[in-house]
N, CA, C and O atoms as CSV, one atom per row, in Angstrom:
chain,resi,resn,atom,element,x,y,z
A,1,UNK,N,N,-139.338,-114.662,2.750
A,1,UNK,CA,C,-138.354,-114.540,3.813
A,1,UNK,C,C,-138.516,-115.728,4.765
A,1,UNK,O,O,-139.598,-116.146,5.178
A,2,UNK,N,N,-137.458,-116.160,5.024
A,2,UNK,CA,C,-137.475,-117.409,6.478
A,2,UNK,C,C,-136.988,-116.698,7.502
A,2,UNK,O,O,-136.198,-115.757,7.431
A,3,UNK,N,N,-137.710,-117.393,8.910
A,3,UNK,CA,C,-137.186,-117.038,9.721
A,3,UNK,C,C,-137.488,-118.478,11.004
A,3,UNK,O,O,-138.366,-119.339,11.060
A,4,UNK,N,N,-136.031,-118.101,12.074
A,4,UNK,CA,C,-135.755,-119.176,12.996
A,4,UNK,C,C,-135.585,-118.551,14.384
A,4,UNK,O,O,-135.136,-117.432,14.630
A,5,UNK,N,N,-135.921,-119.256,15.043
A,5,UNK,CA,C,-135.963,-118.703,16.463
A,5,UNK,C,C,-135.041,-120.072,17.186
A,5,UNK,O,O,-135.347,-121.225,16.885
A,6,UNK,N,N,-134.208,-119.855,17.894
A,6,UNK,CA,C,-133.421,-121.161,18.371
A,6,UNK,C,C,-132.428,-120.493,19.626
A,6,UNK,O,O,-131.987,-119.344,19.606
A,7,UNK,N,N,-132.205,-121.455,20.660
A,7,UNK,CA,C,-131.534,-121.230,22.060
A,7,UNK,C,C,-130.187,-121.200,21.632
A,7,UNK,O,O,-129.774,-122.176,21.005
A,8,UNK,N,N,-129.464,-120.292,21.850
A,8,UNK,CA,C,-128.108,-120.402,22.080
A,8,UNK,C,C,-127.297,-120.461,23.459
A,8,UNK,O,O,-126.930,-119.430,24.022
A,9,UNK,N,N,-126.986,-122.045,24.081
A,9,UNK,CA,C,-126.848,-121.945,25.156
A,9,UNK,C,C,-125.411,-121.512,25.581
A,9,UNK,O,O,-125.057,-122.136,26.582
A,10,UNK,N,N,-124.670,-120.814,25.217
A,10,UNK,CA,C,-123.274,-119.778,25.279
A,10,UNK,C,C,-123.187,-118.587,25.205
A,10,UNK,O,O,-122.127,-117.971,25.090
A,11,UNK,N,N,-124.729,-117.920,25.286
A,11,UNK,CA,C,-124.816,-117.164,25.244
A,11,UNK,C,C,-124.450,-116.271,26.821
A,11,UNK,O,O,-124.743,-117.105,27.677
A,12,UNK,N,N,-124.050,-115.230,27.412
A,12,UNK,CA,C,-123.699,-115.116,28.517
A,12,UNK,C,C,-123.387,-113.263,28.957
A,12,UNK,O,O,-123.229,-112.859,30.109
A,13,UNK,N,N,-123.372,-112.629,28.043
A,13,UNK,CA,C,-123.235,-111.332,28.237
A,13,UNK,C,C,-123.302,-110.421,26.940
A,13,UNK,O,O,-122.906,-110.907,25.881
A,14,UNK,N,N,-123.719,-109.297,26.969
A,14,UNK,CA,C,-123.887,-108.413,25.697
A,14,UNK,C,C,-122.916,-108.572,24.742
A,14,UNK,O,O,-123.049,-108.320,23.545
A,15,UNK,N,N,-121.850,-109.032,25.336
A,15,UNK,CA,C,-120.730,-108.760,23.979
A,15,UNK,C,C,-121.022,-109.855,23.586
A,15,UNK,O,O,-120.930,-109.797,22.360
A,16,UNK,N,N,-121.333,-110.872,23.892
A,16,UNK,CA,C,-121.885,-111.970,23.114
A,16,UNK,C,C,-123.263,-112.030,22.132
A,16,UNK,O,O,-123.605,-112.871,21.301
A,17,UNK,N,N,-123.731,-111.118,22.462
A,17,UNK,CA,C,-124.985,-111.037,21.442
A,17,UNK,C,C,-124.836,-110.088,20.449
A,17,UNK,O,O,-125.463,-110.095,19.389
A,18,UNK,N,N,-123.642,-108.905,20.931
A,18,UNK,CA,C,-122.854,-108.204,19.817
A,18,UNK,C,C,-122.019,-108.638,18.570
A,18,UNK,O,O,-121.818,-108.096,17.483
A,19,UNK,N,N,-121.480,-110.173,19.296
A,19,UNK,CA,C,-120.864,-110.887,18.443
A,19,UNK,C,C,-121.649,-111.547,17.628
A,19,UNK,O,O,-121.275,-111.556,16.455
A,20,UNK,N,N,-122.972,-112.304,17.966
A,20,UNK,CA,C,-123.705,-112.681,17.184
A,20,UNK,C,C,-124.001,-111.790,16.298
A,20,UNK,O,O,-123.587,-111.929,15.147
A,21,UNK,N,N,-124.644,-110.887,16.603
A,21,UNK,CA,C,-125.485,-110.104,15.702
A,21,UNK,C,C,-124.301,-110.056,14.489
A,21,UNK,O,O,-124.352,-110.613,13.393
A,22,UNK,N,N,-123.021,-109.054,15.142
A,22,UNK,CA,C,-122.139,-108.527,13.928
A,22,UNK,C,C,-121.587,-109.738,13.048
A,22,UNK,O,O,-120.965,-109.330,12.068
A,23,UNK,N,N,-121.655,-111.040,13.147
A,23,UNK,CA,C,-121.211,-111.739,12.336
A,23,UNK,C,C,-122.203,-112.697,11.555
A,23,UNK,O,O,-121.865,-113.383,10.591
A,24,UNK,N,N,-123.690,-112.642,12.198
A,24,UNK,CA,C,-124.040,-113.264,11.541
A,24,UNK,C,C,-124.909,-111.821,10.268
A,24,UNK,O,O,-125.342,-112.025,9.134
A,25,UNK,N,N,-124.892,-110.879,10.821
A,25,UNK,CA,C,-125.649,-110.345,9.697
A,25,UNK,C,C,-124.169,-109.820,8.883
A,25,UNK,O,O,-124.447,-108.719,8.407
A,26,UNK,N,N,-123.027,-110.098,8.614
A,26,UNK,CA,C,-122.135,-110.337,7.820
A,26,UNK,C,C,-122.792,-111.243,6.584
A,26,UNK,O,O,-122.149,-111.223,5.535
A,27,UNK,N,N,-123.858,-111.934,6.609
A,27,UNK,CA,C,-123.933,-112.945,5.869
A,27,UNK,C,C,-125.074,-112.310,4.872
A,27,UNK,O,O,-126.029,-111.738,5.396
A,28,UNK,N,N,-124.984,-112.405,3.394
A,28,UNK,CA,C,-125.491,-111.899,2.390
A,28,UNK,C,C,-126.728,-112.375,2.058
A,28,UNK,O,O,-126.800,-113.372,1.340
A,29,UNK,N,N,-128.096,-111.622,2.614
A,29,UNK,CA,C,-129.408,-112.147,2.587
A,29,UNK,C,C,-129.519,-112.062,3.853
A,29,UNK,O,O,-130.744,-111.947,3.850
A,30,UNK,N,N,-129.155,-112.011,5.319
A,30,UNK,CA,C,-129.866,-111.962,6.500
A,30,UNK,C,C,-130.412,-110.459,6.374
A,30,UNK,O,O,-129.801,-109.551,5.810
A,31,UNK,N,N,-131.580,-110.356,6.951
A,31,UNK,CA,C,-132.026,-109.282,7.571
A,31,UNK,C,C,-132.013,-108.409,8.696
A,31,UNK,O,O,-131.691,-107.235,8.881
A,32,UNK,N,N,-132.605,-109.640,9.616
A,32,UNK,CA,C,-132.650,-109.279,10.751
A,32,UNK,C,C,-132.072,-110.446,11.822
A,32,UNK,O,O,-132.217,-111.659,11.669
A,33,UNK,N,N,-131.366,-109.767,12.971
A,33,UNK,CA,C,-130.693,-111.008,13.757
A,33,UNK,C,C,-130.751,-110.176,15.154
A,33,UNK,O,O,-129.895,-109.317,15.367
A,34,UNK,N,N,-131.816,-110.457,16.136
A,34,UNK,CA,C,-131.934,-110.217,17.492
A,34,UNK,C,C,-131.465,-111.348,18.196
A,34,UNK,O,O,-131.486,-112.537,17.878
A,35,UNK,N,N,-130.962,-110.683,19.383
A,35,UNK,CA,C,-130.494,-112.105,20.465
A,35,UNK,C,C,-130.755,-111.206,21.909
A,35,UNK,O,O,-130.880,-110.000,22.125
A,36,UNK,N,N,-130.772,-112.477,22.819
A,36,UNK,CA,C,-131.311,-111.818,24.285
A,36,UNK,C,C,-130.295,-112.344,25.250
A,36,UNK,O,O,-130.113,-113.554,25.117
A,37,UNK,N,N,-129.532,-111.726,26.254
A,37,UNK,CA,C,-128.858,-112.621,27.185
A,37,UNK,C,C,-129.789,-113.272,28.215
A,37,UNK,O,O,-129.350,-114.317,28.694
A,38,UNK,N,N,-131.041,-112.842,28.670
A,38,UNK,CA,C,-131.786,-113.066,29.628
A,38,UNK,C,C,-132.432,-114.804,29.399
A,38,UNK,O,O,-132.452,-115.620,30.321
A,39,UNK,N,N,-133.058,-115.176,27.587
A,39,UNK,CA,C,-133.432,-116.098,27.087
A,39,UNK,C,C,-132.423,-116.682,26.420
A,39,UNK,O,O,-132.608,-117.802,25.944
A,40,UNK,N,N,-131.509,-116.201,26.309
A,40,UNK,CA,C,-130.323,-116.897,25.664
A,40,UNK,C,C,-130.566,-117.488,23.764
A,40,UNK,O,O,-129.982,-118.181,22.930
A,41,UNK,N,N,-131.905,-116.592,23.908
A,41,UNK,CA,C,-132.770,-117.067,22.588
A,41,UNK,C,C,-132.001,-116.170,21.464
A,41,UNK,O,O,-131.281,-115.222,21.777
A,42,UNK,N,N,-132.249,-116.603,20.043
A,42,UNK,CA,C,-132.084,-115.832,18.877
A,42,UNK,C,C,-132.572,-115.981,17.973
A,42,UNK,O,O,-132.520,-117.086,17.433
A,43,UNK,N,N,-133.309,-114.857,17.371
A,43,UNK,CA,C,-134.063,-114.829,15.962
A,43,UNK,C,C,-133.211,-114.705,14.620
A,43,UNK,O,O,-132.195,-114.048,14.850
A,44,UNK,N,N,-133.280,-115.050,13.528
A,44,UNK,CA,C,-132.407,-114.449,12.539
A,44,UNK,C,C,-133.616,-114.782,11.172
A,44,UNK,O,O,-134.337,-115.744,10.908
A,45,UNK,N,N,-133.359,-113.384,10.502
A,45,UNK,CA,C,-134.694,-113.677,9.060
A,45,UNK,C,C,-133.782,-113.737,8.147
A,45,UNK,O,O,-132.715,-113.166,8.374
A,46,UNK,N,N,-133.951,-114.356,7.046
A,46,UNK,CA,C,-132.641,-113.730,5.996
A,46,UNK,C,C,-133.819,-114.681,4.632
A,46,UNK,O,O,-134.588,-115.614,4.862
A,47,UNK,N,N,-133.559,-114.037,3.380
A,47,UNK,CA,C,-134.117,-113.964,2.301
A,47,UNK,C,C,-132.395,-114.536,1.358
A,47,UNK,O,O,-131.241,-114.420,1.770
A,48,UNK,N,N,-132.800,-115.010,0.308
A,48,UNK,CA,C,-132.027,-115.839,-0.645
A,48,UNK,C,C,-130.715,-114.830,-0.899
A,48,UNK,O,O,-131.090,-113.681,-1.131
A,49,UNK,N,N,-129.216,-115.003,-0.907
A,49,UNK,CA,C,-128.818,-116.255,-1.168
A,49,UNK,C,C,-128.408,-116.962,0.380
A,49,UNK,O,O,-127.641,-117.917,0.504
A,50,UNK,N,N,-129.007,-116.357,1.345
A,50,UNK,CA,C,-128.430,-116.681,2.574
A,50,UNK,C,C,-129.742,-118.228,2.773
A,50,UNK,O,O,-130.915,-118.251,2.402
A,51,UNK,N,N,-128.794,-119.526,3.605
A,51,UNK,CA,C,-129.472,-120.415,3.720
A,51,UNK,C,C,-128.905,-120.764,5.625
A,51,UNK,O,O,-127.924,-120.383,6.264
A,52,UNK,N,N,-130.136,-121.675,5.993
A,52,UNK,CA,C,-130.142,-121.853,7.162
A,52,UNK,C,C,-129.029,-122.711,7.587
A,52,UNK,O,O,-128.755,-122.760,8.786
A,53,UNK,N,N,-128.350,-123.398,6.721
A,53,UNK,CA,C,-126.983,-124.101,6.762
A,53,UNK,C,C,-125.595,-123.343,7.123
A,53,UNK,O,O,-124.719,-123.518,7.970
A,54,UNK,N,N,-125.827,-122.363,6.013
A,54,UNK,CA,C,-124.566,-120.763,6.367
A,54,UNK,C,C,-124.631,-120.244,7.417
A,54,UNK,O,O,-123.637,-119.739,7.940
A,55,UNK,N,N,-125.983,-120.245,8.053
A,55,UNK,CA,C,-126.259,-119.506,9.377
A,55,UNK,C,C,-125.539,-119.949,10.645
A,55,UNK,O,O,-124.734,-119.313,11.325
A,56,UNK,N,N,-126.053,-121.297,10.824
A,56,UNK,CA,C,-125.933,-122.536,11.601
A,56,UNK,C,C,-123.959,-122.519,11.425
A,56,UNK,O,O,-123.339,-121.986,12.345
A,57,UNK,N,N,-123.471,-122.886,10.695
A,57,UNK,CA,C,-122.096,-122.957,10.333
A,57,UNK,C,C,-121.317,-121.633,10.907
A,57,UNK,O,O,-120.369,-121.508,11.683
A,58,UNK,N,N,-121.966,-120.891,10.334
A,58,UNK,CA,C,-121.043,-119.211,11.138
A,58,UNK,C,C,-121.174,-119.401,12.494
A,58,UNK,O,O,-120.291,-119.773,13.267
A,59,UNK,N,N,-122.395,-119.109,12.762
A,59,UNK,CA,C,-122.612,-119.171,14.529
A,59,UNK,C,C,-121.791,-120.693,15.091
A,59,UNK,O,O,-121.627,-120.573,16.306
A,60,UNK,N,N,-121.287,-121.931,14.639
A,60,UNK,CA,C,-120.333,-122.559,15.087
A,60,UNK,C,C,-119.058,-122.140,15.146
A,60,UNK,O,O,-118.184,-122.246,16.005
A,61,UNK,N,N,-119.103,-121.668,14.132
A,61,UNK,CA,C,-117.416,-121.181,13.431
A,61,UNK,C,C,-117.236,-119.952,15.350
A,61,UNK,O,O,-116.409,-120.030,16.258
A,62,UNK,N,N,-118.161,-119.238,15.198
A,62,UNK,CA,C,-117.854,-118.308,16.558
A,62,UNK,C,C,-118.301,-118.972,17.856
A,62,UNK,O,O,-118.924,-118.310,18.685
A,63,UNK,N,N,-118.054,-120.049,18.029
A,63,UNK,CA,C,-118.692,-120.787,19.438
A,63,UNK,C,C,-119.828,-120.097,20.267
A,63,UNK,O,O,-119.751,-119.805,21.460
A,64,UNK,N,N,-121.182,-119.830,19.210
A,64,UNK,CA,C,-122.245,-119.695,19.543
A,64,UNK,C,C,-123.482,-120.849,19.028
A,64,UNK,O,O,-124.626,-120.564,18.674
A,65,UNK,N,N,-122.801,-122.354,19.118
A,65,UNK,CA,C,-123.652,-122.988,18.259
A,65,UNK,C,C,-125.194,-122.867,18.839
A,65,UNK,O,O,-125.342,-122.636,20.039
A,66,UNK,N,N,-126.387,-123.033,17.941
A,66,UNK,CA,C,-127.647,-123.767,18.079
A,66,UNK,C,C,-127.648,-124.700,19.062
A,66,UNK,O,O,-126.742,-125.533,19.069
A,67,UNK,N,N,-128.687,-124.724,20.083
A,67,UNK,CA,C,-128.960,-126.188,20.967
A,67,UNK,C,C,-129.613,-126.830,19.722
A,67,UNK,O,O,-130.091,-126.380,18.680
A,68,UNK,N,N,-129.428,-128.172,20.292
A,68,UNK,CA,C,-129.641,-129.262,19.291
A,68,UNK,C,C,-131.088,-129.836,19.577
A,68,UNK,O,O,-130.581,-130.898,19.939
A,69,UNK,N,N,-132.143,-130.020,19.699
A,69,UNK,CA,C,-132.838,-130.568,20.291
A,69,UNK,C,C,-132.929,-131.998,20.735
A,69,UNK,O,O,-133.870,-132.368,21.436
């Protein structure tokens, strides 16, 4: 299993971490997908055929991208 921990800085109220959650664990192989409004942080685990590229891409597709470092 992989897993990523990364800032989502659009993050801003529960329905936004509702939205995360419900669309990214839409994706075939995530497991688990916590998010926080307080840290604006998000975890997501996901096991094969789901890849960290699909992840990254959805959460753009819903204007929750990854900070970039």
């Amino acid at each position: 299993m992989e897993s990523k921990t990364f800032q989502v800085p659009n993050i801003g109220c529960d329905g936004c971490v509702r939205t995360i959650k419900t669309e990214v664990s839409q994706i075939s192989g995530v497991k688990i997908v916590n998010a926080a409004v307080d840290t604006k942080m998000v975890t997501v685990e996901w096991d094969t055929p789901a890849t960290w590229v699909q992840i990254e891409n959805t959460l753009k597709e819903i204007d929750y991208a990854p900070a970039t470092a």
